[in-house]
Each structure stands twice: as C-alpha cells, then as structure tokens.
C-alpha positions in Angstrom: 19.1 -8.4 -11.3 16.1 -10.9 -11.6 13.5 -10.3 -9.1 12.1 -13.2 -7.1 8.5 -14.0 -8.9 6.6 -13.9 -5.6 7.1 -10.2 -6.0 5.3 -10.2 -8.9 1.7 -11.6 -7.9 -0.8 -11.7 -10.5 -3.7 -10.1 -9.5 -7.0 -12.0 -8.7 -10.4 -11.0 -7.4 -10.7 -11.6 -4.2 -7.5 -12.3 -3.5 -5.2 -9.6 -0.7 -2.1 -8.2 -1.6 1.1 -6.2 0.1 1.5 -3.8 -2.9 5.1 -1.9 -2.6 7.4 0.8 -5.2 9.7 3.4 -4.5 11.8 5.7 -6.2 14.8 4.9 -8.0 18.1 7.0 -8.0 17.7 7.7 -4.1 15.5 10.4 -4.9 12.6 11.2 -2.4 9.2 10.4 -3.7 7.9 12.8 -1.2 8.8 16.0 -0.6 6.3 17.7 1.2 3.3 17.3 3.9 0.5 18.1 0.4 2.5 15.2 -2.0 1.1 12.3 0.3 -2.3 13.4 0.1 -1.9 14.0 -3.4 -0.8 10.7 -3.8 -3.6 9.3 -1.8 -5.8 11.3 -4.1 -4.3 10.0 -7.0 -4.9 6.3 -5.6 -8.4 6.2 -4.7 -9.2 8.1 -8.6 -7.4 5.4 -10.5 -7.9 1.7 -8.3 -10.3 2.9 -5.6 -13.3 1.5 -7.6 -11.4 -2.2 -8.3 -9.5 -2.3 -4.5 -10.3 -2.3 -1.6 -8.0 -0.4 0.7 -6.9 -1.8 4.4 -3.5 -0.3 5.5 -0.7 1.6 3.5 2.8 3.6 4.8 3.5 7.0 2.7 7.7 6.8 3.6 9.3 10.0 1.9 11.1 7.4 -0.3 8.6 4.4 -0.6 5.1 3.6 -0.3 3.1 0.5 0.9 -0.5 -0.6 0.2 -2.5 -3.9 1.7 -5.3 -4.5 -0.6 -8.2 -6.7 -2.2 -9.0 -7.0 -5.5 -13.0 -6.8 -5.4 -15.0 -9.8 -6.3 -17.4 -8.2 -8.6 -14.8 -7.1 -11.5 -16.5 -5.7 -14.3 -15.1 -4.6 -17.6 -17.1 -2.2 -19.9 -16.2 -4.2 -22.8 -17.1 -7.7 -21.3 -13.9 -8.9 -20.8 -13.9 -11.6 -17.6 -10.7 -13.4 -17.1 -8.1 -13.5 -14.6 -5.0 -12.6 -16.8 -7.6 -9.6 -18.2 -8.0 -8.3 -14.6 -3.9 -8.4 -13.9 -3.2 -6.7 -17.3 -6.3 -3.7 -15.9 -4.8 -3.5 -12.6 -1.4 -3.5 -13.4 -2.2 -0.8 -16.3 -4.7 1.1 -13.3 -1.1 1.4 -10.6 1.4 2.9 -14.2 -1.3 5.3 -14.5 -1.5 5.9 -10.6 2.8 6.7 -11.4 2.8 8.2 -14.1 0.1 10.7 -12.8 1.8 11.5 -9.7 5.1 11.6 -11.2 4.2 14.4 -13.5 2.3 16.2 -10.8 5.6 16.3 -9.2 7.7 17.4 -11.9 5.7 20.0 -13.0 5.8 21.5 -9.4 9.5 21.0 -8.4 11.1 21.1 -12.4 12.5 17.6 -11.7 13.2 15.9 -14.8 13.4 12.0 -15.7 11.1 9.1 -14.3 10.5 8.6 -10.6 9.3 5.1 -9.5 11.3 2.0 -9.8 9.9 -0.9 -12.5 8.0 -3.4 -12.0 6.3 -2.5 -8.8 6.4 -5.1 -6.7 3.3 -7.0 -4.9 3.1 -10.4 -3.1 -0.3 -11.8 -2.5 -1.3 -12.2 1.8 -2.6 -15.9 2.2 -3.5 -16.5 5.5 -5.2 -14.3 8.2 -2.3 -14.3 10.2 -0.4 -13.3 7.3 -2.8 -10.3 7.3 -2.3 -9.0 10.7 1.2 -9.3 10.4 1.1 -7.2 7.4 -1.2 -4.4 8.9 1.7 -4.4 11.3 4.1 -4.4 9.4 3.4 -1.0 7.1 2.4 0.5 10.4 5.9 0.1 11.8 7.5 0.9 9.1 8.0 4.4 9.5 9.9 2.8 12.8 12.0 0.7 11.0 13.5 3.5 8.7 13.9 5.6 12.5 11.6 8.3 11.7 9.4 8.0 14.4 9.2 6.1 17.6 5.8 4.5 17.2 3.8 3.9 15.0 1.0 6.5 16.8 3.3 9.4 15.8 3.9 8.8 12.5 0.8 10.8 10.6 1.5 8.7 6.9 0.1 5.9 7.8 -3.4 3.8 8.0 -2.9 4.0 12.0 -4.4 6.6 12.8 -7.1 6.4 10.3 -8.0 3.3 11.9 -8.4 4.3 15.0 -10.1 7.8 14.7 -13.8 7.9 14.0 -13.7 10.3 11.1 -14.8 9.1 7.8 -12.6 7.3 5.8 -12.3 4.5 2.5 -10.1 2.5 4.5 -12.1 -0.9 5.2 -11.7 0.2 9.0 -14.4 -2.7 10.4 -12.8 -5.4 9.2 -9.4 -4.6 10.0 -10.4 -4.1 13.9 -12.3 -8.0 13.2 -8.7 -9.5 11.9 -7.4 -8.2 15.4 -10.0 -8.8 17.4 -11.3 -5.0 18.2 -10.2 -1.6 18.8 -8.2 -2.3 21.8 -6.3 -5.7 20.7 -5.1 -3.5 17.6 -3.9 -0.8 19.8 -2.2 -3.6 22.0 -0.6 -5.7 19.2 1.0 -2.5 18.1 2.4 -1.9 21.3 4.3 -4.8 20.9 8.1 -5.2 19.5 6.8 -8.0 16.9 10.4 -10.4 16.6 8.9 -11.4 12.9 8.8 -7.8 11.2 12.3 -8.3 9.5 11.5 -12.3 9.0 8.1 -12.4 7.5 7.7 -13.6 3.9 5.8 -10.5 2.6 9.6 -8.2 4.0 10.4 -5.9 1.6 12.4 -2.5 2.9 
C-alpha cells in the first residue's frame, strides 16, 4: 500500500515533528515495565544531541515522539544541507530500531525484525497544531482504553511535565504553548472533539 507523503516529512532544522512506528505482525513492542525506559535510553543516546524532545506515548504496541530538529546542526565532516540532515536523522531513528530491537531479542529469543518501515513523521506547522499534538500522544493511551486519563497512564510525557524532577523534556516551553501549569492540566481535562480529526491522526 502507498503511504500518503505527508507521512514522510523530510526533516529540517528548526522545524517540529509528530514522529510515530510500531511493530509489525501484531507483536508487542513492549513487553515489560524496564523495555520503555530502555527505549527512552536508547532515544536520548542516538537523536538526543540533534532533537529536541517535547511529548512522546510508550503504547505496548506503538510509540509517539513530538520533536524539533535543532537549529545549530553540525556535521563532523562539514556537510550543511537540508537533504544531508534528513538522510542523518533518518539514519540516527534505524539505529535507534535496530538497537532496541536487538536488545529485545537477545532477552526474550524473539527472532525476525520488529518495527514497521518507513517510520512515519508529519511535520507540526502551527502552534495550535502543537498543542493539539501534546494532547494528542497524551491521550493516547485513552484512546487504545488502557487507562482512563491521561494522569494514570505512567508512559507518557504527562507526568514528566508536570513533576518538578529533572528531566530532557523541553518542559518550559511546553507549559508557554498552553499557557502555564494549570491551563495544561485543564486542557487535558477536557474531551478534545478533534483528537480522531486532526491532520497529524495516526493510530
């Protein structure tokens, strides 16, 4: 099946994207409470020095990010261009895969790949387009009915957000797209009528 090309974003600095994969075959992607912090692990080693990281959802078959590309991009061999830095990033998430994939295999003796090809991404435009999003992976766990609200799910960026401890999420400006702490708390409260209807939808 041909997928829609505005899952497949190129990558640009500056630029935000809603970043989604999962694994193919109806297997689960994870298993256990220690594969979603290994994954998180795996995630800030390989693209925590190009992206910045806002939201994501860890679902036990899926995963979704909300990122930035950083401005300042440098390349230890001078490259510079745009389609250099897609190539880079794109090659940065198959290593993030790969890695985790064969983490998991070696500990469960599953055999064959695990994530889907290509991962998909769709670039966030607008700052209402980024609030929605934010909502959107947060409510996810919701959606699939394994949880009630977002505040008890604990494989999400909600929580993160909210607590104090430290963290590489980019927790200021987050609370700034919403207004503040409270507003955030608030809009997630809410039943949002556009989760299912929004152009960045995936699963």
């Amino acid at each position: 099946m041909r997928i829609n090309p505005k899952y497949l974003a190129r990558f640009e600095p500056g630029k935000f994207y809603h970043v989604y994969n999962r694994c193919h075959s109806h297997q689960k992607l994870f298993i256990e409470d220690k594969n979603y912090r290994y994954f998180m692990d795996l995630l800030e080693k390989h693209l925590l020095l190009f992206l910045d990281i806002y939201a994501y959802a860890l679902i036990p078959n899926h995963f979704h990010l909300l990122v930035k590309v950083m401005e300042e991009f440098e390349f230890r061999d001078g490259r510079k261009s745009h389609k250099d830095i897609h190539e880079f990033l794109s090659n940065q998430f198959r290593k993030l895969f790969i890695a985790y994939a064969t983490g998991i295999r070696s500990v469960y003796h599953t055999h064959g790949g695990l994530f889907e090809t290509p991962f998909r991404r769709i670039e966030v435009s607008t700052d209402a387009y980024l609030t929605q999003a934010c909502y959107y992976l947060h409510y996810n766990p919701v959606h699939h009915g394994i949880c009630i609200q977002p505040s008890s799910y604990l494989y999400t960026s909600f929580l993160s957000l909210l607590s104090e401890a430290p963290t590489v999420l980019k927790r200021d400006e987050v609370m700034d797209w919403f207004g503040g702490r409270g507003l955030f708390i608030k809009y997630h409260e809410m039943q949002n009528d556009n989760y299912l209807k929004a152009p960045f939808y995936m699963e």
